[in-house]
Backbone as XML, in Angstrom:
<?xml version="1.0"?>
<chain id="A" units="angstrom">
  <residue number="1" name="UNK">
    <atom name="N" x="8.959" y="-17.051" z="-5.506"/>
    <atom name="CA" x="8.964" y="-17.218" z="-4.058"/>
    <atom name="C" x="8.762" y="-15.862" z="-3.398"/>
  </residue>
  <residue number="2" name="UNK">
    <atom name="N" x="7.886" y="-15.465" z="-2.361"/>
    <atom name="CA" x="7.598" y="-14.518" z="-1.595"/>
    <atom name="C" x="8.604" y="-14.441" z="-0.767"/>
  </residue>
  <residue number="3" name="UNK">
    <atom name="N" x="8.778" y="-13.053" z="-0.589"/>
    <atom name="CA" x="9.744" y="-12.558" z="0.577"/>
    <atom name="C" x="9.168" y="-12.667" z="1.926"/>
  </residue>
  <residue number="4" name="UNK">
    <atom name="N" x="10.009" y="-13.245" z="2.751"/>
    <atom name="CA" x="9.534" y="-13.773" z="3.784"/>
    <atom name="C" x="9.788" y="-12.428" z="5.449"/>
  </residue>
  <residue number="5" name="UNK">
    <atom name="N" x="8.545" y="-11.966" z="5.580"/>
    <atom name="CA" x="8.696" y="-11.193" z="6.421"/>
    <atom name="C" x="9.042" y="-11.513" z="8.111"/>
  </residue>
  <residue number="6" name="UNK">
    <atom name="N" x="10.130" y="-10.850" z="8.893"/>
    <atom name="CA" x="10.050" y="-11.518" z="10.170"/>
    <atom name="C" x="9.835" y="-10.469" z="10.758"/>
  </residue>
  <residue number="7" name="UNK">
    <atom name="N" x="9.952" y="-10.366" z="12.076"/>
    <atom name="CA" x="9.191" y="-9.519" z="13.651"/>
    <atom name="C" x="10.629" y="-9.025" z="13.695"/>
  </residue>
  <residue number="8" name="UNK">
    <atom name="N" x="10.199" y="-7.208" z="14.520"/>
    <atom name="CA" x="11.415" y="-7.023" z="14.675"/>
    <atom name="C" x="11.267" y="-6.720" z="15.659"/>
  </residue>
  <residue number="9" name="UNK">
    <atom name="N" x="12.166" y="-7.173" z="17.069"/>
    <atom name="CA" x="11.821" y="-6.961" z="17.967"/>
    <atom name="C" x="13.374" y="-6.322" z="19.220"/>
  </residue>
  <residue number="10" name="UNK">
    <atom name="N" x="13.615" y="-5.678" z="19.982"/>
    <atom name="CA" x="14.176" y="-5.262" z="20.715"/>
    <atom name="C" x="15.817" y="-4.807" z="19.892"/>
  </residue>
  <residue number="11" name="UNK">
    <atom name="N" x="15.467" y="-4.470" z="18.552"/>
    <atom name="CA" x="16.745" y="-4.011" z="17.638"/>
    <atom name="C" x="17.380" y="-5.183" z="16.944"/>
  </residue>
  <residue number="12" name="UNK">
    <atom name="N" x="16.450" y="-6.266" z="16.585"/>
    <atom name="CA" x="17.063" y="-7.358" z="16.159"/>
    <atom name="C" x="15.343" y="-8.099" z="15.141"/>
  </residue>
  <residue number="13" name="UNK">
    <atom name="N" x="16.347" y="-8.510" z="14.278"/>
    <atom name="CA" x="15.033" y="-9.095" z="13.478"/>
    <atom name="C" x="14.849" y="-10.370" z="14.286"/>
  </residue>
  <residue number="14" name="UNK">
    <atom name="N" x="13.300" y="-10.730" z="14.240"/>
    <atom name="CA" x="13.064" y="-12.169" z="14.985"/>
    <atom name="C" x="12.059" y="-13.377" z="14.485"/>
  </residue>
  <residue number="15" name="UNK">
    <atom name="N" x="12.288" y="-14.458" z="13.919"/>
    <atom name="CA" x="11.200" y="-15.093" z="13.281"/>
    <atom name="C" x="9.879" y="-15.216" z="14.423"/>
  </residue>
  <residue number="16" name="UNK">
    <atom name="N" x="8.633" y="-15.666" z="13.526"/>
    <atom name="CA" x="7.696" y="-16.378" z="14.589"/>
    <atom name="C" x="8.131" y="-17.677" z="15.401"/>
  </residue>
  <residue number="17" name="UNK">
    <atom name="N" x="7.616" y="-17.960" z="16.220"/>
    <atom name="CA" x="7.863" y="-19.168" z="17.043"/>
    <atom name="C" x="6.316" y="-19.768" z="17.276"/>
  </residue>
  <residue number="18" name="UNK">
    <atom name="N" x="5.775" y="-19.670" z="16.392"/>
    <atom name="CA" x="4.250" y="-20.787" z="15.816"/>
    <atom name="C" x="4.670" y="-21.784" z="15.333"/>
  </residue>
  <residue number="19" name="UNK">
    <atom name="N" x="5.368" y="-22.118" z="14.380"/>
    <atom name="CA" x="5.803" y="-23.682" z="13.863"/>
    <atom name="C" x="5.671" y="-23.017" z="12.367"/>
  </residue>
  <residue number="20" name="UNK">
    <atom name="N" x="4.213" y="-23.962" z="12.113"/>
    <atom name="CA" x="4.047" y="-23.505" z="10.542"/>
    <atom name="C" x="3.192" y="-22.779" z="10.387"/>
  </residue>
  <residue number="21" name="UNK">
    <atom name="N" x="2.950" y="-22.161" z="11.402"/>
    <atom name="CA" x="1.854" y="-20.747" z="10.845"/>
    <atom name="C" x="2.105" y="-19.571" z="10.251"/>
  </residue>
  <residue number="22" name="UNK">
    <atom name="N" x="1.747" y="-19.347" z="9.198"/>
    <atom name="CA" x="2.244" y="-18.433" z="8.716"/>
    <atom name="C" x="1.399" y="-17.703" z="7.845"/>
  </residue>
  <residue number="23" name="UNK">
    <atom name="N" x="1.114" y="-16.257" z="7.434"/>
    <atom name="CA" x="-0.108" y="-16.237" z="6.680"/>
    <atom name="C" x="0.596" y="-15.143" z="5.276"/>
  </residue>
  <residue number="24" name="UNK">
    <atom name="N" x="0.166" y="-15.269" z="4.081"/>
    <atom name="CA" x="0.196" y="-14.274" z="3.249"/>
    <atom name="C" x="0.030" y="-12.838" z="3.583"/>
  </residue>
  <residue number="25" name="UNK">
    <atom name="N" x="1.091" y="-12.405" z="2.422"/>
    <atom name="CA" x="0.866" y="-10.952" z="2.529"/>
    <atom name="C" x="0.615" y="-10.912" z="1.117"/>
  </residue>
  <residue number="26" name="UNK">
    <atom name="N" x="-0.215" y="-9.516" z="0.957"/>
    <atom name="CA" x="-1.124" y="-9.297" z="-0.654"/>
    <atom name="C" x="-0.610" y="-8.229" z="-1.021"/>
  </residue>
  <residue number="27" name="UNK">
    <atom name="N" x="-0.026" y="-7.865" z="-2.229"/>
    <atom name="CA" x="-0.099" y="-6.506" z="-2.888"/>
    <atom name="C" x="-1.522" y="-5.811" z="-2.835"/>
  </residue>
  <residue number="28" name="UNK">
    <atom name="N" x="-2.551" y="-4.832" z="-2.573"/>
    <atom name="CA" x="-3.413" y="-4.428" z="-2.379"/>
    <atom name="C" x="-3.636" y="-3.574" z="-3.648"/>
  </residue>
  <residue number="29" name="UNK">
    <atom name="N" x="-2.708" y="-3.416" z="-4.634"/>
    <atom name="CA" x="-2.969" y="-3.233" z="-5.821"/>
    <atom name="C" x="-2.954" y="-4.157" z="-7.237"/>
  </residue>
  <residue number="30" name="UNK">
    <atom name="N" x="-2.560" y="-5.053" z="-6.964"/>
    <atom name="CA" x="-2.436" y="-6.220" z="-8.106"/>
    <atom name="C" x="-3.164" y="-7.419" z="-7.433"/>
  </residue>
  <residue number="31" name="UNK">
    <atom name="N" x="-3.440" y="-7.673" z="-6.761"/>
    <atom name="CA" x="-3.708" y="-8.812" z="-5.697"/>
    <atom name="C" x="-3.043" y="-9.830" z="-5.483"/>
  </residue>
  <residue number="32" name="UNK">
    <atom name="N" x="-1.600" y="-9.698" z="-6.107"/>
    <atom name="CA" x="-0.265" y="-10.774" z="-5.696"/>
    <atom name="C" x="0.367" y="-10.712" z="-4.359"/>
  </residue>
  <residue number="33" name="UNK">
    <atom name="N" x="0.567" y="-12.052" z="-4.093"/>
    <atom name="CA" x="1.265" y="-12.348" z="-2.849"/>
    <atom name="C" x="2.560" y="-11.613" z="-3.430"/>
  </residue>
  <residue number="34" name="UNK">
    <atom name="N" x="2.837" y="-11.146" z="-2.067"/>
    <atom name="CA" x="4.586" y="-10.527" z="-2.403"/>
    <atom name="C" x="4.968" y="-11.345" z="-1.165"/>
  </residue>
  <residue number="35" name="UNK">
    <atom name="N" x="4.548" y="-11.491" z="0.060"/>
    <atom name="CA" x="5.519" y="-11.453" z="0.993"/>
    <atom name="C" x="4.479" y="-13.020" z="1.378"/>
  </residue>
  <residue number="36" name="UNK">
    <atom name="N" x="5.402" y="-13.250" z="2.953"/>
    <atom name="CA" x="4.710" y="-14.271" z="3.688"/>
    <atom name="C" x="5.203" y="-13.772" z="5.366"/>
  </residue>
  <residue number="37" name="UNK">
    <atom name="N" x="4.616" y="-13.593" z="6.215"/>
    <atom name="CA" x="4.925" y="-13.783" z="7.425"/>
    <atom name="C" x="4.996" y="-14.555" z="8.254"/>
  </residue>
  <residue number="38" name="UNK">
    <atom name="N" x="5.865" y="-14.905" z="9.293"/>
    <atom name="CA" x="5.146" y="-16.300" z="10.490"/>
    <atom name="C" x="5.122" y="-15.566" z="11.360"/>
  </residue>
  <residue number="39" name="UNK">
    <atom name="N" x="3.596" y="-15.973" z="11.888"/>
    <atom name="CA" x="2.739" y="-15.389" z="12.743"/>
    <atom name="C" x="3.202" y="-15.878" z="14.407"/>
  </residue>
  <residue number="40" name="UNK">
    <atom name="N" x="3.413" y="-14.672" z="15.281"/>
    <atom name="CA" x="4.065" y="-14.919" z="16.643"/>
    <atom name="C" x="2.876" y="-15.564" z="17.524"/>
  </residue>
  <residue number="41" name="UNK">
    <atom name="N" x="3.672" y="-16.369" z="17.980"/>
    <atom name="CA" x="3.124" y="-17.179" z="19.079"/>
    <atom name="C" x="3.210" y="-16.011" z="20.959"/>
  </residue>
  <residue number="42" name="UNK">
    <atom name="N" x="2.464" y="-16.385" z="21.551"/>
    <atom name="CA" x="2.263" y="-16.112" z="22.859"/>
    <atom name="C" x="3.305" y="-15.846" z="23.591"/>
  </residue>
  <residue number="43" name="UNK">
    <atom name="N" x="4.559" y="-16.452" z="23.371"/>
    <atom name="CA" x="6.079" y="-16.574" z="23.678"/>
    <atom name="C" x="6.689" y="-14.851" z="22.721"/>
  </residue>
  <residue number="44" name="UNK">
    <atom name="N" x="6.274" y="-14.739" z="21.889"/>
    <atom name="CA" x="7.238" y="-14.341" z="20.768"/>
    <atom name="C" x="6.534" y="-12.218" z="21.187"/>
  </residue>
  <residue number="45" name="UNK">
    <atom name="N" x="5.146" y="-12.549" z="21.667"/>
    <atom name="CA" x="3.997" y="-11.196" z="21.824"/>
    <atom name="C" x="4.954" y="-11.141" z="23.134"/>
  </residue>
  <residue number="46" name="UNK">
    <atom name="N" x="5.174" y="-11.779" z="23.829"/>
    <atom name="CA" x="5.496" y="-11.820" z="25.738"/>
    <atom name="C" x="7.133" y="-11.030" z="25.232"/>
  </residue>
  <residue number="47" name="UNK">
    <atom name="N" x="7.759" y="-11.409" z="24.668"/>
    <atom name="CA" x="9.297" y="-10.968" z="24.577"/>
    <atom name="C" x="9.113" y="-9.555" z="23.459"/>
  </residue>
  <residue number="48" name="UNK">
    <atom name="N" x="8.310" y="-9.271" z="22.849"/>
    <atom name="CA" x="8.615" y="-7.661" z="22.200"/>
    <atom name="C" x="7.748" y="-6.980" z="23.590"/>
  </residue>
  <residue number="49" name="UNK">
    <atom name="N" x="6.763" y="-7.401" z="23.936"/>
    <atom name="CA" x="5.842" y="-6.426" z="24.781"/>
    <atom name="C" x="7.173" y="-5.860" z="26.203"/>
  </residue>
  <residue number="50" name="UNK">
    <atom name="N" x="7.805" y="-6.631" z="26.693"/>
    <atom name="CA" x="8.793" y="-6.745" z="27.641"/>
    <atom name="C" x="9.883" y="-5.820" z="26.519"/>
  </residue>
  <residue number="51" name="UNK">
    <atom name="N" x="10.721" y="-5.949" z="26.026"/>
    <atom name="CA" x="11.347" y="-5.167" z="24.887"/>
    <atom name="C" x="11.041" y="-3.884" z="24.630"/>
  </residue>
  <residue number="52" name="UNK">
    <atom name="N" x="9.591" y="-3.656" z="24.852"/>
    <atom name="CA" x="8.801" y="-2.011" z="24.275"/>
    <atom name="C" x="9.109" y="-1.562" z="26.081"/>
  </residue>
  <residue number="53" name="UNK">
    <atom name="N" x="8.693" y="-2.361" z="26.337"/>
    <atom name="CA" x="8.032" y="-1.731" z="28.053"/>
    <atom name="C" x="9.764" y="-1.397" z="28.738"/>
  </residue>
  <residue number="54" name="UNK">
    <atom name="N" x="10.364" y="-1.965" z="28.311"/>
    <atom name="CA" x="12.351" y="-1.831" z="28.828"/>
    <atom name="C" x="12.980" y="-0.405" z="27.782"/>
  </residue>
  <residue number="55" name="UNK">
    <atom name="N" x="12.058" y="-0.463" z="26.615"/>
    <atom name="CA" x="12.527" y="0.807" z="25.967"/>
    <atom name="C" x="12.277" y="2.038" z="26.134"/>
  </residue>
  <residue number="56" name="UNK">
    <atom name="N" x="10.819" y="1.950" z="26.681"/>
    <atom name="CA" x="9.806" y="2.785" z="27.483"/>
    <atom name="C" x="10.907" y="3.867" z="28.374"/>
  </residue>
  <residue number="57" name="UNK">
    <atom name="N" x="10.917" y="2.773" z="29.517"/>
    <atom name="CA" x="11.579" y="3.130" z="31.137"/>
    <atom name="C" x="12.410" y="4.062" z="30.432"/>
  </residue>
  <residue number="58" name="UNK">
    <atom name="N" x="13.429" y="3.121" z="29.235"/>
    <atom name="CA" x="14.854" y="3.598" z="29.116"/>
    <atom name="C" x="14.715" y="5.333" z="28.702"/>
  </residue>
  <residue number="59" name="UNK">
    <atom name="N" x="14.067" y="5.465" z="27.606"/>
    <atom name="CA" x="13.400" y="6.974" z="26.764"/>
    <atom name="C" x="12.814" y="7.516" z="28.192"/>
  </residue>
  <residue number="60" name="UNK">
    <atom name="N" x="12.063" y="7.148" z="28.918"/>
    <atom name="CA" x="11.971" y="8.339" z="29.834"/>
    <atom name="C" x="12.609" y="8.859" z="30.572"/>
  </residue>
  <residue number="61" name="UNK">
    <atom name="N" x="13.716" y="8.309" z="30.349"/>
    <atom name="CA" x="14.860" y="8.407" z="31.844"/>
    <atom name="C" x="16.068" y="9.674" z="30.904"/>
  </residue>
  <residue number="62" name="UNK">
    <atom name="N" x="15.821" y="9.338" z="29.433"/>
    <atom name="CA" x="16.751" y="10.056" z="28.753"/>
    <atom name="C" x="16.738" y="11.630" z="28.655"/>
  </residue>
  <residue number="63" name="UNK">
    <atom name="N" x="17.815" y="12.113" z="28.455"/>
    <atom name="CA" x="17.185" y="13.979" z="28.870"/>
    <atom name="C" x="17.091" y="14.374" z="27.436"/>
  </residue>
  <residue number="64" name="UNK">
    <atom name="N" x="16.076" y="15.709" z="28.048"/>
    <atom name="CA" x="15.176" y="16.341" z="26.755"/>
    <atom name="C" x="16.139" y="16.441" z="25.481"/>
  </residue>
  <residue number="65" name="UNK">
    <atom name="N" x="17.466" y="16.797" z="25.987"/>
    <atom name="CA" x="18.243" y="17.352" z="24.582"/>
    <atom name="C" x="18.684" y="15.926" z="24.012"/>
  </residue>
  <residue number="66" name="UNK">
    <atom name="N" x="18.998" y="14.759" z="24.781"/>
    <atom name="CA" x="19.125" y="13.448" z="23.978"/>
    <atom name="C" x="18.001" y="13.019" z="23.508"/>
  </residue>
  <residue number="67" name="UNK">
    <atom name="N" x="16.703" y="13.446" z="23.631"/>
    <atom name="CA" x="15.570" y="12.620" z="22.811"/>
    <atom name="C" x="15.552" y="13.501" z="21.755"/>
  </residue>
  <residue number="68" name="UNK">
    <atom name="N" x="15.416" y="14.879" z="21.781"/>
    <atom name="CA" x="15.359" y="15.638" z="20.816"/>
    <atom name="C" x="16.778" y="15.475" z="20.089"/>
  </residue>
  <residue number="69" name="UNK">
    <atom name="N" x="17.564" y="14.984" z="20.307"/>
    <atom name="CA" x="18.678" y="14.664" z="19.224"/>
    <atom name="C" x="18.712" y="13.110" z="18.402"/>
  </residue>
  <residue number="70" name="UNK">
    <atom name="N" x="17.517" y="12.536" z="19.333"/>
    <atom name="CA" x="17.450" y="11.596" z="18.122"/>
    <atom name="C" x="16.072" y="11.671" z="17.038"/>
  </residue>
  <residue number="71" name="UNK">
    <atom name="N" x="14.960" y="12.472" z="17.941"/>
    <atom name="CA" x="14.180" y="12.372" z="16.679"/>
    <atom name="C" x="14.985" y="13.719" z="15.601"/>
  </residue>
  <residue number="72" name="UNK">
    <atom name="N" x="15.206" y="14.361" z="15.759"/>
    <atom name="CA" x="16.268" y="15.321" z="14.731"/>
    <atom name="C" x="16.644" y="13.983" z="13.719"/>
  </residue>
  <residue number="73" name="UNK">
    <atom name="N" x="17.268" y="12.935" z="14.048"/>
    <atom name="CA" x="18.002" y="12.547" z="13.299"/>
    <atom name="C" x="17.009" y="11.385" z="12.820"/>
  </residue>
  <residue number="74" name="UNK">
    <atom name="N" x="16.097" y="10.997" z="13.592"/>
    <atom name="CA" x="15.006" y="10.522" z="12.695"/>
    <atom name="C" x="14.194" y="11.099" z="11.526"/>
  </residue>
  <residue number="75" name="UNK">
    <atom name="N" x="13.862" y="12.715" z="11.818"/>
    <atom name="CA" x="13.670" y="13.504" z="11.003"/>
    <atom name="C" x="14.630" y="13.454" z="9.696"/>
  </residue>
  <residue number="76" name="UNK">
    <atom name="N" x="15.616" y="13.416" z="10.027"/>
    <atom name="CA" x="17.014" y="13.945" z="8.891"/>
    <atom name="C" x="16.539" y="12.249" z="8.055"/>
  </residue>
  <residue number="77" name="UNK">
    <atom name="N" x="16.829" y="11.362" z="9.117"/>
    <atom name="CA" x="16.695" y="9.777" z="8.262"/>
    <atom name="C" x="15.722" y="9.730" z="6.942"/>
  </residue>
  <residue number="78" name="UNK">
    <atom name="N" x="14.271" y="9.871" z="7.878"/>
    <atom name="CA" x="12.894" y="9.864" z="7.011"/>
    <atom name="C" x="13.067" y="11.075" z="5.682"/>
  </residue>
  <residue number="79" name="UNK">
    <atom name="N" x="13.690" y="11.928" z="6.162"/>
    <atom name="CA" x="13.419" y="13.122" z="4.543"/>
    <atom name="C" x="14.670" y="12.477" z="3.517"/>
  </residue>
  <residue number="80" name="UNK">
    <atom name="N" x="15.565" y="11.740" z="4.213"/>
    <atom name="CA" x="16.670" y="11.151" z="3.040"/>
    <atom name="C" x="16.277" y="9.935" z="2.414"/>
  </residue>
  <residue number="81" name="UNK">
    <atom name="N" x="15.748" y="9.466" z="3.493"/>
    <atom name="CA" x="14.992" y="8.123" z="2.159"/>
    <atom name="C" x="13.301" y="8.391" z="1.730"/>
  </residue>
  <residue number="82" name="UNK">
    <atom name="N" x="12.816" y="9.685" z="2.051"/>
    <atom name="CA" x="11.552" y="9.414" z="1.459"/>
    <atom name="C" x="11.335" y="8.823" z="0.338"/>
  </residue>
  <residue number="83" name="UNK">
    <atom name="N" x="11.658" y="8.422" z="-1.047"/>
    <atom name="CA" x="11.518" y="7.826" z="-2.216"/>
    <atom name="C" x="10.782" y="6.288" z="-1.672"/>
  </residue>
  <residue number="84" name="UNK">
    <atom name="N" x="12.027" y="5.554" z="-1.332"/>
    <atom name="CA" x="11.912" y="4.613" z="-0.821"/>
    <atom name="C" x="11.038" y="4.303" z="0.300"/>
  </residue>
  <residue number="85" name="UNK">
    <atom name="N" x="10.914" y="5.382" z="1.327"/>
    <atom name="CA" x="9.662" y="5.072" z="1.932"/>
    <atom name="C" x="8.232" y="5.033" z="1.479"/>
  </residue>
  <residue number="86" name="UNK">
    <atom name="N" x="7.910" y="5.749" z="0.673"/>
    <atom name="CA" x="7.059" y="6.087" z="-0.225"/>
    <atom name="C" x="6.707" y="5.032" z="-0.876"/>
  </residue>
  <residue number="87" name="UNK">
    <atom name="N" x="7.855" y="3.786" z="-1.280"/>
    <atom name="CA" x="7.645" y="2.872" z="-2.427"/>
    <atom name="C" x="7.140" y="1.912" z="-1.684"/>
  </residue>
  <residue number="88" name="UNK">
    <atom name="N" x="7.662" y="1.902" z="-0.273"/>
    <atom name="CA" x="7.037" y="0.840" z="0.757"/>
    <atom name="C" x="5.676" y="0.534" z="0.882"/>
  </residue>
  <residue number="89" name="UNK">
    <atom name="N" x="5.440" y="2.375" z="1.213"/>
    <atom name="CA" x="3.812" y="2.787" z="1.546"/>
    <atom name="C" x="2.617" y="1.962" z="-0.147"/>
  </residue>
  <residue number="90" name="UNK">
    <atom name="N" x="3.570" y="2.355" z="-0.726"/>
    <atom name="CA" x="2.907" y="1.964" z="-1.971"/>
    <atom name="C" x="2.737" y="0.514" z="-2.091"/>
  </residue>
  <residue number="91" name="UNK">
    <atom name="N" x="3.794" y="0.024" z="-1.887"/>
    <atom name="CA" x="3.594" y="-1.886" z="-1.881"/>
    <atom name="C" x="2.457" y="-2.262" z="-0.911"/>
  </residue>
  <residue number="92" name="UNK">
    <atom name="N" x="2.386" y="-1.923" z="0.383"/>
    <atom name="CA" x="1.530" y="-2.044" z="1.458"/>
    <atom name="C" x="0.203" y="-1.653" z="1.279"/>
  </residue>
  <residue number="93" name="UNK">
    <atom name="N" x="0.076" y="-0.536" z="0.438"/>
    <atom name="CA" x="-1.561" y="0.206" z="0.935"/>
    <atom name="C" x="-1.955" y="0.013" z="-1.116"/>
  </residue>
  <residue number="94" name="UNK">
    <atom name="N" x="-1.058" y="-0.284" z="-1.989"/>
    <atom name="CA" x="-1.706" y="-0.048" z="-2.741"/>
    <atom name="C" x="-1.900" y="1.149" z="-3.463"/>
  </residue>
  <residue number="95" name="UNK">
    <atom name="N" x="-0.960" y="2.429" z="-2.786"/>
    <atom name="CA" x="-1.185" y="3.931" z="-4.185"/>
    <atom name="C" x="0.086" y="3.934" z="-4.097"/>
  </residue>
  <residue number="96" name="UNK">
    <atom name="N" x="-0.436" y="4.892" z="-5.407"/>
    <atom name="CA" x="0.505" y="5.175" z="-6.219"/>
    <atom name="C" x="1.765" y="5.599" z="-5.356"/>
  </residue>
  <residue number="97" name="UNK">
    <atom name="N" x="3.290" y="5.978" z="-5.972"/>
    <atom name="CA" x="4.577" y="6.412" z="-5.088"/>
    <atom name="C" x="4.126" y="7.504" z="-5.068"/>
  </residue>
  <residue number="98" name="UNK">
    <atom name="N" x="3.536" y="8.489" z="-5.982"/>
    <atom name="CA" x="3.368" y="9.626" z="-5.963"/>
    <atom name="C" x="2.747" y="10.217" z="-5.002"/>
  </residue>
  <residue number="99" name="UNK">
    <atom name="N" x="1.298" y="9.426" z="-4.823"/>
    <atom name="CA" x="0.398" y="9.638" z="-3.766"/>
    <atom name="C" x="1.202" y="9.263" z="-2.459"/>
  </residue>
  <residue number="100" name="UNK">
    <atom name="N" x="1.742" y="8.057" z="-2.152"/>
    <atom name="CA" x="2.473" y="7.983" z="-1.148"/>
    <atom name="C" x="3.263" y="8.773" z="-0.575"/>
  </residue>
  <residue number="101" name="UNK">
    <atom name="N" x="4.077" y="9.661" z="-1.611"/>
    <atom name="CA" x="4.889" y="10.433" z="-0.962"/>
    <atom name="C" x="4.360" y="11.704" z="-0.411"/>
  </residue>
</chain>
């Protein structure tokens, strides 16, 4: 059984709201399905686009030393799990972890 991918939208994971639409996802190096997604409906695009555009406002309103204290810690995040990000990049695109990383 494929792992079933959902939308993540406003800090919360969110399924599609299509019904049964749903399309494969491919390993790009083996050509196996790994995953499956359900594909967002018109409803589902309308509530992240509103979500980005409310996160927007919010980040611009925030001061320089609070944005720069969170990508810092995005920075700090991404160099502690690079392995694992790397293994992601690799499931998705198909190279190697090595190359990925």
């Amino acid at each position: 059984m494929a792992t079933e991918v959902s939308h993540w939208i406003d800090g919360v994971s969110a399924p599609g709201d299509s019904g049964a639409r749903r399309s494969p996802i491919f390993n790009p190096a083996t050509g196996q399905q790994q995953a499956e997604v359900a594909l967002a409906d018109a409803g589902t695009v309308n509530t992240a686009v509103t979500a980005a555009a409310t996160a927007f406002e919010e980040w611009g309103q925030s001061s320089l030393s609070k944005r720069t204290q969170i990508l810092f810690e995005f920075r700090r995040l991404v160099a502690a799990n690079s392995r694992q990000l790397a293994e992601v990049i690799s499931d998705e695109h198909g190279k190697t972890v090595d190359d990925a990383a």
